[in-house]
C-alpha positions in Angstrom: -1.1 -2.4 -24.6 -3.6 -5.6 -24.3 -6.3 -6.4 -21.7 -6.5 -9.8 -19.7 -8.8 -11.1 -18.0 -7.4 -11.3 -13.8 -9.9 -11.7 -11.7 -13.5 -12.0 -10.7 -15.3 -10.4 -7.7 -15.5 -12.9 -5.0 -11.8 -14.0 -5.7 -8.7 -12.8 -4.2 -6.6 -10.1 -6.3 -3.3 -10.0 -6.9 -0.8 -8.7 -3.9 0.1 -5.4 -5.6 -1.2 -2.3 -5.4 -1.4 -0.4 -8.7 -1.2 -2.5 -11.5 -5.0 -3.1 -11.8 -7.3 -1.8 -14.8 -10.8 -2.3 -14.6 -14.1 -3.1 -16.8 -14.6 0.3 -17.6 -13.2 3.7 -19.4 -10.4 5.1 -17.7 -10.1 8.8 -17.4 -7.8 8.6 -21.0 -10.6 6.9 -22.8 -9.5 3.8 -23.3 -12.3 1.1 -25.2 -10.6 -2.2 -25.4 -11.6 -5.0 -22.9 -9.5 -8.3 -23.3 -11.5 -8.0 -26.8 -15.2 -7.8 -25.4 -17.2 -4.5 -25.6 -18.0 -2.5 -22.2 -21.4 -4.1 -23.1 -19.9 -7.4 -23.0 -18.5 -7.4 -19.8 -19.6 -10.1 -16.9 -20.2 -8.6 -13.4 -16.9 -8.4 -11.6 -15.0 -8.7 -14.6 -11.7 -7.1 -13.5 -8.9 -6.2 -16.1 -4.7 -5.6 -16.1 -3.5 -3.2 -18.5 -0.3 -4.4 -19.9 1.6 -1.3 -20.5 2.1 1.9 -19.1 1.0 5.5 -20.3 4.0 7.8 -20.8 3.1 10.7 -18.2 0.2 9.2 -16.5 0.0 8.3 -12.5 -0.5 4.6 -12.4 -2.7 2.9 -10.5 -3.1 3.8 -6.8 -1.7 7.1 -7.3 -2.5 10.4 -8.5 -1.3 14.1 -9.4 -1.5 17.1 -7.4 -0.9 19.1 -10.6 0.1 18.8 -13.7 3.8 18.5 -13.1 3.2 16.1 -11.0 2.5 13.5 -13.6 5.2 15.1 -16.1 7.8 14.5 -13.2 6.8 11.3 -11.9 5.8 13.1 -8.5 2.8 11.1 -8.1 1.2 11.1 -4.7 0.4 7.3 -3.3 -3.5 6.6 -2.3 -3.9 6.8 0.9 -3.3 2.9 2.9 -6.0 0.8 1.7 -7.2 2.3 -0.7 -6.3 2.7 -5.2 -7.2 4.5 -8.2 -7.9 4.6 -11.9 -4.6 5.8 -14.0 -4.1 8.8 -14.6 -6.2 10.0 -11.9 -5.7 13.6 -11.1 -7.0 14.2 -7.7 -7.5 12.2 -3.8 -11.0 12.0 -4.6 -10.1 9.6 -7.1 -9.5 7.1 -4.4 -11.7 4.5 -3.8 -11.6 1.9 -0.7 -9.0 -1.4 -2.0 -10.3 -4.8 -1.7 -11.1 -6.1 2.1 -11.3 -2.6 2.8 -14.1 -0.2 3.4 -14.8 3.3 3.9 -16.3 6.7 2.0 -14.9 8.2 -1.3 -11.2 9.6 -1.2 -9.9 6.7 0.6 -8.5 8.5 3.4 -10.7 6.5 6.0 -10.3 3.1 4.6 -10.7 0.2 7.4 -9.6 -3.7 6.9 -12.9 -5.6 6.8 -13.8 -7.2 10.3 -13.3 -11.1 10.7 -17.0 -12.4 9.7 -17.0 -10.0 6.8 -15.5 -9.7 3.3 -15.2 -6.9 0.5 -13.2 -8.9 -2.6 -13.9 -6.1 -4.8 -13.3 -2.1 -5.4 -15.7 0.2 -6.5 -13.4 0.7 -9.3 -14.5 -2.3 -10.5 -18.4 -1.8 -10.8 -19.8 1.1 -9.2 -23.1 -0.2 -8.4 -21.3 -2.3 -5.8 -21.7 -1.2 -1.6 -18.8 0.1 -0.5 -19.0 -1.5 2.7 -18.2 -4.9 3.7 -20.4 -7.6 3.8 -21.2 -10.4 6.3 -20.2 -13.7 5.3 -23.4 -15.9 3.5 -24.2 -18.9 5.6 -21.9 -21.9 5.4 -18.9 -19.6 5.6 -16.9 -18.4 7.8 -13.8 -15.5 7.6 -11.5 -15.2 10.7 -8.9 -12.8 9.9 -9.8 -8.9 9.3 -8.8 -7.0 6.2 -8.9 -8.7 2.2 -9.5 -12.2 1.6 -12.6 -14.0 1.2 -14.9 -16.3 3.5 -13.9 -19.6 3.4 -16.7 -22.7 2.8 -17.7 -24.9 6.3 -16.3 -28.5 6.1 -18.7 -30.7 4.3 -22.0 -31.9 6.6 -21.5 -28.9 8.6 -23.4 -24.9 8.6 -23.1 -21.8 10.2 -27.4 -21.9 9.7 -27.9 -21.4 13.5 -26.3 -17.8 13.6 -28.7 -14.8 12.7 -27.8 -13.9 9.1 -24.3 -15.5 8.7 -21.3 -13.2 9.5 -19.3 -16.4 11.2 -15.5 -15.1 12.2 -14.6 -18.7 13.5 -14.3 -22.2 11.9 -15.8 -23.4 15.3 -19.5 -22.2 14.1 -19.7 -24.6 11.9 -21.8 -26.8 13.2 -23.3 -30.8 11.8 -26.1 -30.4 10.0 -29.2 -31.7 11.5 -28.8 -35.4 10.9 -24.8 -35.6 10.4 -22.7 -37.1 13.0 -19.6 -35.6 14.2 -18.5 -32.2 14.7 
């Protein structure tokens, strides 16, 4: 199969569940990224693999047992959450973009408005598995994946403590800007 590039954190992913590879070694060793090394990989660099593993659980699954995976038996991540291919066990499962929650994936929660997650801990590891308040100037008013979307122009959500705006109606003229 071939690697191409998909994605980058802080943009939305794709509306499917497994059918995402990531910048790193899956469990079945694979070294190829979209031709870069693992050492040439950008932060948030997200990757589709572009064929399938005879016998492996994709993506967002994994296999209770061996005959699971011989089978096709594989058991689905748990809502919200996905997995590396070929993983073997519910620990595997990691919290899905614009959702947040421990290792396993079996308490994943859709991000509140005023916050975003566009990324999986799949992806890069060092990343907090939390969501995160939108920056300033932003604002997010639906829960779950999706990013924060940018003020109109001559206006800021500065006045609120720290960002985290869940309403388009926080962003407010800048000092000195008419309107609003």
């Amino acid at each position: 199969g071939e690697w191409s590039d998909l994605a980058h954190v802080g943009s939305t992913p794709p509306d499917r569940r497994g059918h995402r590879m990531v910048g790193g070694m899956s469990r079945l060793g694979v070294l190829l990224f979209g031709g870069k090394g693992a050492d040439q990989l950008g932060l948030g660099d997200v990757w589709e693999y572009q064929s399938n593993f005879s016998g492996a659980c994709i993506e967002g699954t994994y296999a209770t047992s061996p005959e699971a995976e011989i089978n096709n038996t594989c058991t689905m991540c748990p809502n919200g959450s996905t997995s590396f291919l070929g993983s073997d066990s519910n620990l595997d499962c990691e919290c899905d973009w614009g959702y947040e929650g421990s290792s396993g994936g079996a308490d994943c929660t859709p991000c509140p408005p005023g916050e975003y997650k566009t990324w999986t801990v799949l992806v890069e590891r060092d990343l907090p598995r939390t969501c995160q308040q939108c920056p300033i100037d932003t604002y997010k008013e639906t829960s779950g994946g999706g990013g924060c979307l940018q003020c109109p122009n001559g206006t800021t959500t500065g006045h609120l403590l720290g960002g985290g705006s869940s309403n388009l109606s926080d962003c407010k003229c800048r000092e000195g800007a008419e309107g609003g």
